[in-house]
KEMARKE-748405 format. One record per residue: x, y, z of N, C-alpha, C, O in turn; residue number from 1. Coordinates in Angstrom, 1 decimal. Example, Ala and Ser with C-alpha at 12.3 -4.5 7.8 and 13.67 -1.06 7.14 Angstrom:
% KEMARKE-748405
PT     n.xx     n.yy     n.zz    ca.xx    ca.yy    ca.zz     c.xx     c.yy     c.zz     o.xx     o.yy     o.zz   num
PT     13.2     -5.7      7.8     12.3     -4.5      7.8     13.2     -3.3      7.8     14.2     -3.3      8.5     1
PT     12.8     -2.2      7.1     13.7     -1.1      7.1     12.9      0.0      7.9     13.4      1.1      8.0     2
***
This chain:
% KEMARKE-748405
PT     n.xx     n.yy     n.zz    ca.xx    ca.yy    ca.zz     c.xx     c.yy     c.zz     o.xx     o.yy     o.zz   num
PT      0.9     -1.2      0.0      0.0      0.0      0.0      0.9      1.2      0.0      1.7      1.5      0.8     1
PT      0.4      2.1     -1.3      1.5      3.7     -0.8      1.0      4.3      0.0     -0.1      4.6      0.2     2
PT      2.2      4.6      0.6      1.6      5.7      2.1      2.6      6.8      2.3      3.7      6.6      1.9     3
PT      2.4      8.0      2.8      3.1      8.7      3.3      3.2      8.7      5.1      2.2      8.9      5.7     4
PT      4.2      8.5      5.8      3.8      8.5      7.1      4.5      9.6      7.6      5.7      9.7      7.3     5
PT      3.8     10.7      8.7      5.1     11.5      9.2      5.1     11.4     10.7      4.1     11.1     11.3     6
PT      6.5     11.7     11.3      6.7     11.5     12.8      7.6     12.7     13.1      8.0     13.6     12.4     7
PT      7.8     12.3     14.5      9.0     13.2     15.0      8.2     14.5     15.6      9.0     15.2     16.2     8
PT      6.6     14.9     15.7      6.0     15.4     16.8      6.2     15.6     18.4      7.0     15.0     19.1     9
PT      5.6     16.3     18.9      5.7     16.4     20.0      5.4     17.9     20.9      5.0     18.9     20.4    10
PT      5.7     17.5     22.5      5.7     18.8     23.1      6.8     19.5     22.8      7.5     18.7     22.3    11
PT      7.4     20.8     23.0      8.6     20.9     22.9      8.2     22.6     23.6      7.0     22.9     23.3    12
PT      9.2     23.6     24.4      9.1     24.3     25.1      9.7     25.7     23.7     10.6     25.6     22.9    13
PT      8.9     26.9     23.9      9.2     27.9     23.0     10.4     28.0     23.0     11.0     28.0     24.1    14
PT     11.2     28.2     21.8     12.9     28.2     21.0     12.9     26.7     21.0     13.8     26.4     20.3    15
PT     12.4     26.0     21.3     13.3     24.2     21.1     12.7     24.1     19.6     12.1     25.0     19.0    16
PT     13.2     22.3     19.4     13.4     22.4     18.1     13.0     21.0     17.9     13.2     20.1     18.7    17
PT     12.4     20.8     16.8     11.8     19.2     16.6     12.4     18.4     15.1     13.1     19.4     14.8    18
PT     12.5     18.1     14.7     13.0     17.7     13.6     11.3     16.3     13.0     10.8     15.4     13.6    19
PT     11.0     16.7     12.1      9.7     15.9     11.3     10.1     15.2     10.4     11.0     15.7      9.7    20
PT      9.8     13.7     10.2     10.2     12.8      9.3      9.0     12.7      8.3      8.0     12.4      8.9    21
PT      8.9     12.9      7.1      7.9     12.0      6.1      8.7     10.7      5.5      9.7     10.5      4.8    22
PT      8.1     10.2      5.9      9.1      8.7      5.1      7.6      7.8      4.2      6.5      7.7      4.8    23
PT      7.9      7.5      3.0      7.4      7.0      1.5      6.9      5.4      1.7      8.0      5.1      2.2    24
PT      6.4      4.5      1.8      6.2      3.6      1.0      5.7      2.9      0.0      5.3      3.8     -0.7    25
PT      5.5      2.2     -0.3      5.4      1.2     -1.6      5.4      2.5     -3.0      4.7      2.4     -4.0    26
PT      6.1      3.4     -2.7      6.7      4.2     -4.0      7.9      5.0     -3.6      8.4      5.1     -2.4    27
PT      8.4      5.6     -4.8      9.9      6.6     -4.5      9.8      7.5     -4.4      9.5      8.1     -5.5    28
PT     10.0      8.4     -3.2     10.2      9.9     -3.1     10.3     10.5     -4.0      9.6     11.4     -4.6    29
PT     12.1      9.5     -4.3     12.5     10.8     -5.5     12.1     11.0     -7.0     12.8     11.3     -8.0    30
PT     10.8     10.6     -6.9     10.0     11.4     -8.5      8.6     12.2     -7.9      7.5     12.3     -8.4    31
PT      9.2     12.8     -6.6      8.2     13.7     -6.4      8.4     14.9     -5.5      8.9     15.0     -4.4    32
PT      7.9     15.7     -6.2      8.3     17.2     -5.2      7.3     16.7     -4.2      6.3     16.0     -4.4    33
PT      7.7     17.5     -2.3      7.4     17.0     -1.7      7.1     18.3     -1.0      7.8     19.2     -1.3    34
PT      5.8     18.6      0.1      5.6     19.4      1.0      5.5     19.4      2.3      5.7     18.3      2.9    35
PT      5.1     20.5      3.0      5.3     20.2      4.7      3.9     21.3      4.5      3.8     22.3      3.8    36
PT      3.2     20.8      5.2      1.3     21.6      5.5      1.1     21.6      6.5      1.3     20.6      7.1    37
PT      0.7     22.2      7.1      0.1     22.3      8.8     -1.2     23.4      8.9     -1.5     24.4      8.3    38
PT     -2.1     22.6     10.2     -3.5     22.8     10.3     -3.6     23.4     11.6     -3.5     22.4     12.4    39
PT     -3.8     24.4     12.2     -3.9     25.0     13.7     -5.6     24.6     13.8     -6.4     24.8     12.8    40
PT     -6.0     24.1     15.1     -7.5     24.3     15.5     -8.2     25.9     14.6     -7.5     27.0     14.8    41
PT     -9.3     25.9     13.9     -9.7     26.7     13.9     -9.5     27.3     12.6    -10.2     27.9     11.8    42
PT     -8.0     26.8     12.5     -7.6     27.5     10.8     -7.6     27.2      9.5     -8.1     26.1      9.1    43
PT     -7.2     28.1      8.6     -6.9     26.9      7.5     -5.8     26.5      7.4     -4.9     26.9      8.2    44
PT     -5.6     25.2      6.2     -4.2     24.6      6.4     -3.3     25.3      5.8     -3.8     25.4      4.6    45
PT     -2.6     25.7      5.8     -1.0     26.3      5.0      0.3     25.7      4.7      1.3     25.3      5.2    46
PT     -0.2     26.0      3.8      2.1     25.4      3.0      3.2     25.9      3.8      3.6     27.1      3.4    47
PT      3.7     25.5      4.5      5.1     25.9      5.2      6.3     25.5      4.6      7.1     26.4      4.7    48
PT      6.6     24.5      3.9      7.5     24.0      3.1      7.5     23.5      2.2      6.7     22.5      2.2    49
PT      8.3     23.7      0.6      8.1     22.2     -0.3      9.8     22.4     -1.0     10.4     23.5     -1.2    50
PT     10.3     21.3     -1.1     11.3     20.9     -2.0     11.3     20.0     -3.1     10.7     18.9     -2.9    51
PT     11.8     20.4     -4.4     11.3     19.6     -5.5     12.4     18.3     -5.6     13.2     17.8     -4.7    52
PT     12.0     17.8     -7.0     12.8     16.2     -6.6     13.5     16.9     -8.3     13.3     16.2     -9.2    53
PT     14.0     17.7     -8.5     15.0     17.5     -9.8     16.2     18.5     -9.5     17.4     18.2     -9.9    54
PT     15.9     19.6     -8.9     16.8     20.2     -8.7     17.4     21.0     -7.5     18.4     21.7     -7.3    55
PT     16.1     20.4     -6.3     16.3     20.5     -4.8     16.1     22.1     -4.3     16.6     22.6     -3.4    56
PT     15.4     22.6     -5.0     14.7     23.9     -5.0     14.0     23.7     -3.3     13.7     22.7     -2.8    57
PT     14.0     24.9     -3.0     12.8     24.9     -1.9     12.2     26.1     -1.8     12.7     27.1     -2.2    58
PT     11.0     26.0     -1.3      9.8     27.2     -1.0      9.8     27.2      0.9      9.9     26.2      1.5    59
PT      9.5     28.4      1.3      9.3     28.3      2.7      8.0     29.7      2.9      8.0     30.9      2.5    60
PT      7.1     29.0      3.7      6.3     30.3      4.3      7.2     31.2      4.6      8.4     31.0      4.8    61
PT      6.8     32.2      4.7      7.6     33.8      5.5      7.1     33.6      7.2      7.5     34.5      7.9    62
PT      6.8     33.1      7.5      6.3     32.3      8.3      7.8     32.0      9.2      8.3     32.4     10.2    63
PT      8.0     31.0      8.4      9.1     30.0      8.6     10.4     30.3      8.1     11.4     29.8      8.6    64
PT     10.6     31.1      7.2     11.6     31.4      6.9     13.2     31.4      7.9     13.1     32.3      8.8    65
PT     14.4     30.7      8.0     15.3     31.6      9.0     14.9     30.2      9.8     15.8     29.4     10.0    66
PT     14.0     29.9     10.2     14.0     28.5     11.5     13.6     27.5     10.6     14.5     26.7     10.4    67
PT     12.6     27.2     10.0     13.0     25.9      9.2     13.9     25.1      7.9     14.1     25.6      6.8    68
PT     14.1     24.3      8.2     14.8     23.5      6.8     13.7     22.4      6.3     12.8     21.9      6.9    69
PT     14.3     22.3      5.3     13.0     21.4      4.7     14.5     20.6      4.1     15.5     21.2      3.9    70
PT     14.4     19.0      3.8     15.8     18.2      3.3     14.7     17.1      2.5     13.5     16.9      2.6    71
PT     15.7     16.6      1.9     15.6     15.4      1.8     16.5     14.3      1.5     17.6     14.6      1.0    72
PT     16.1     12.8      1.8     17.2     11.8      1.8     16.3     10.8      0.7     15.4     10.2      1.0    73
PT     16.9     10.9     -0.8     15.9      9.9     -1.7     16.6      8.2     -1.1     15.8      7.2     -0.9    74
PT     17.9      8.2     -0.9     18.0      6.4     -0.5     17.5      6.1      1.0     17.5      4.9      1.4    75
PT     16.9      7.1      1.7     15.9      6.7      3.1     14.3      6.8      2.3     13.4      6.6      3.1    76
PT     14.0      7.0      1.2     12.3      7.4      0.7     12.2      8.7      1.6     11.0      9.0      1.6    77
PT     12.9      9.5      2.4     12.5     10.3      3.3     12.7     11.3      3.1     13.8     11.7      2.8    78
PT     11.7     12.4      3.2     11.8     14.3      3.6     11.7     14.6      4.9     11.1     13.9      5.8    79
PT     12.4     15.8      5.1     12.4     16.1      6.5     12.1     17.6      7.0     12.2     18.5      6.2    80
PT     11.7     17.7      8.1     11.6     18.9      8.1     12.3     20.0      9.4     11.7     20.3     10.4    81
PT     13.4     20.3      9.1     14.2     21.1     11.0     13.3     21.9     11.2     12.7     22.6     10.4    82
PT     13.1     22.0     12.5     12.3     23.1     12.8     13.0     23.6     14.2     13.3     23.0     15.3    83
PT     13.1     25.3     13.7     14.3     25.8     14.9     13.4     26.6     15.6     12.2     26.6     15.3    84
PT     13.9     27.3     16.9     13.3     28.7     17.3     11.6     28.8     17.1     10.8     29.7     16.8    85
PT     11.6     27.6     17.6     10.1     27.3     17.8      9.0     28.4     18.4      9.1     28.8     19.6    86
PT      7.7     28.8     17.6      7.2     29.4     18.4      5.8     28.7     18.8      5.5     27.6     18.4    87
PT      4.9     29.3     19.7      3.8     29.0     20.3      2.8     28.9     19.2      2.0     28.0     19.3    88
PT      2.8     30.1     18.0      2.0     30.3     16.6      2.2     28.8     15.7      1.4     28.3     14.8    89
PT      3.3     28.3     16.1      3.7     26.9     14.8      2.7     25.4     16.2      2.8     24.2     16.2    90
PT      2.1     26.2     16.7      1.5     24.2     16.8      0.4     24.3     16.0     -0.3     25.3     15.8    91
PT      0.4     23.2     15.6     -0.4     23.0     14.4     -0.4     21.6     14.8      0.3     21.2     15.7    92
PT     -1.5     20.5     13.5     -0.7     18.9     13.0      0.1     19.5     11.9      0.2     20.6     11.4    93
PT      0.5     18.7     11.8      1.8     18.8     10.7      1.2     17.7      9.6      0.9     16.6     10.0    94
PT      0.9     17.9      7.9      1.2     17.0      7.5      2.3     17.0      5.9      2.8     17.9      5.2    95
PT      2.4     15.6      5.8      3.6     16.4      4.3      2.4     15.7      3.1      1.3     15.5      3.4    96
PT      3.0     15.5      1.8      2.2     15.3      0.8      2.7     15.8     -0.9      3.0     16.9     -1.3    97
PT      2.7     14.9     -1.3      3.1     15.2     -2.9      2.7     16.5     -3.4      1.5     16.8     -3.1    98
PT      3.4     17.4     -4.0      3.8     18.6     -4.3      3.4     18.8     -6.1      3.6     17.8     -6.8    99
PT      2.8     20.3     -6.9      3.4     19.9     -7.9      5.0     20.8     -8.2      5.4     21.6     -7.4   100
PT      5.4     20.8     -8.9      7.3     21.3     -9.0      7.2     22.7     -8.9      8.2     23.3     -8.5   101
PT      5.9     23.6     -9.4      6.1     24.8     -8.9      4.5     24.9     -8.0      3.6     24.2     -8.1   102
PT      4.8     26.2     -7.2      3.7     25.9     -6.7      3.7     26.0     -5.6      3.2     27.0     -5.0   103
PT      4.2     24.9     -4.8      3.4     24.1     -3.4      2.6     23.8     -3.6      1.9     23.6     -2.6   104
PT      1.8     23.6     -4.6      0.5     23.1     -4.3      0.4     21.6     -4.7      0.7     20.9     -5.7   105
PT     -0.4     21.4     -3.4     -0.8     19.7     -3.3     -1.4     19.0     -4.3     -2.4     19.5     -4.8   106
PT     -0.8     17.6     -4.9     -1.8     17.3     -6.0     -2.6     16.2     -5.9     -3.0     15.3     -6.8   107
PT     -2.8     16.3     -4.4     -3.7     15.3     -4.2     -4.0     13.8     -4.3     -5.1     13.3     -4.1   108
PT     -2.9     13.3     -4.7     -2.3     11.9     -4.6     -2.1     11.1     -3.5     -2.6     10.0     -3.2   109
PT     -1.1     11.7     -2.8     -0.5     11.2     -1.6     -0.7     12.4     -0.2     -0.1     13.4     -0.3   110
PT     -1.4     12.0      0.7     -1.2     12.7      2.2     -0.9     11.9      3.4     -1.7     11.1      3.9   111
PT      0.3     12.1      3.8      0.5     11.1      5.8     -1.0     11.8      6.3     -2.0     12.5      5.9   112
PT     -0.5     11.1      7.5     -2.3     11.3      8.4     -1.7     12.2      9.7     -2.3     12.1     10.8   113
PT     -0.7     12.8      9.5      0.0     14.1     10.4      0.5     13.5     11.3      0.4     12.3     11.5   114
PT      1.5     14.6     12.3      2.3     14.5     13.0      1.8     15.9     14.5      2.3     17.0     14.3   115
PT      1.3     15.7     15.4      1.0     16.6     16.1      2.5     17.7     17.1      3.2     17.3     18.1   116
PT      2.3     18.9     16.4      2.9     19.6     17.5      2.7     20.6     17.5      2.3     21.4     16.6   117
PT      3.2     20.7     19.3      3.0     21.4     20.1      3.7     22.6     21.0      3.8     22.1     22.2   118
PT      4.1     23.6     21.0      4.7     24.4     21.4      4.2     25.3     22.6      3.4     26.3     22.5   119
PT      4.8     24.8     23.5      4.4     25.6     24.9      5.0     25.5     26.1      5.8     24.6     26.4   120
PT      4.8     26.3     26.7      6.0     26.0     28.0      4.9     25.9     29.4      5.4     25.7     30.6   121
***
């Protein structure tokens, strides 16, 4: 079954830092630009991250700019996402999901079923 699964959630105290895994199965990352989405109670969801799979471009919210990294590892199937200088504004779920190459925008193929965090002290 293809799946996207993401981990690496959690509590974490304002400035710490979490690092998010999306890891691929039963297909290959690397023929797909990939994104990072996140959903606050209440809100809508927003594109925080995407990196493409040809030339390793990345997009970042202004948001996020300066504290996150967005990576990826095509021989793990995995994207990742650093997340620095954490604020109380970034808890959200987290989820990632196939990308198209410009854009950010989701193309509805593939979504994990999120990664919850949390930022607070």
């Amino acid at each position: 079954q293809a799946q996207l699964v993401e981990s690496g959630g959690g509590l974490v105290q304002p400035g710490g830092s979490l690092r998010l895994s999306c890891a691929a199965s039963g297909f290959s990352l690397a023929n797909y630009a990939i994104g990072w989405f996140r959903q606050a109670p209440g809100k809508e969801r927003e594109g925080v991250s995407c990196i493409s799979n040809n030339d390793g471009s990345t997009y970042y919210a202004d948001s996020v700019k300066g504290r996150f990294t967005i990576s990826r590892d095509n021989a793990k199937n995995t994207v990742y996402l650093q997340m620095n200088s954490l604020k109380p504004e970034d808890t959200a779920v987290y989820y990632c999901a196939t990308v198209y190459t410009e854009g950010c925008i989701p193309k509805g193929d593939y979504w994990g079923q999120g990664t919850q965090v949390i930022v607070s002290s």
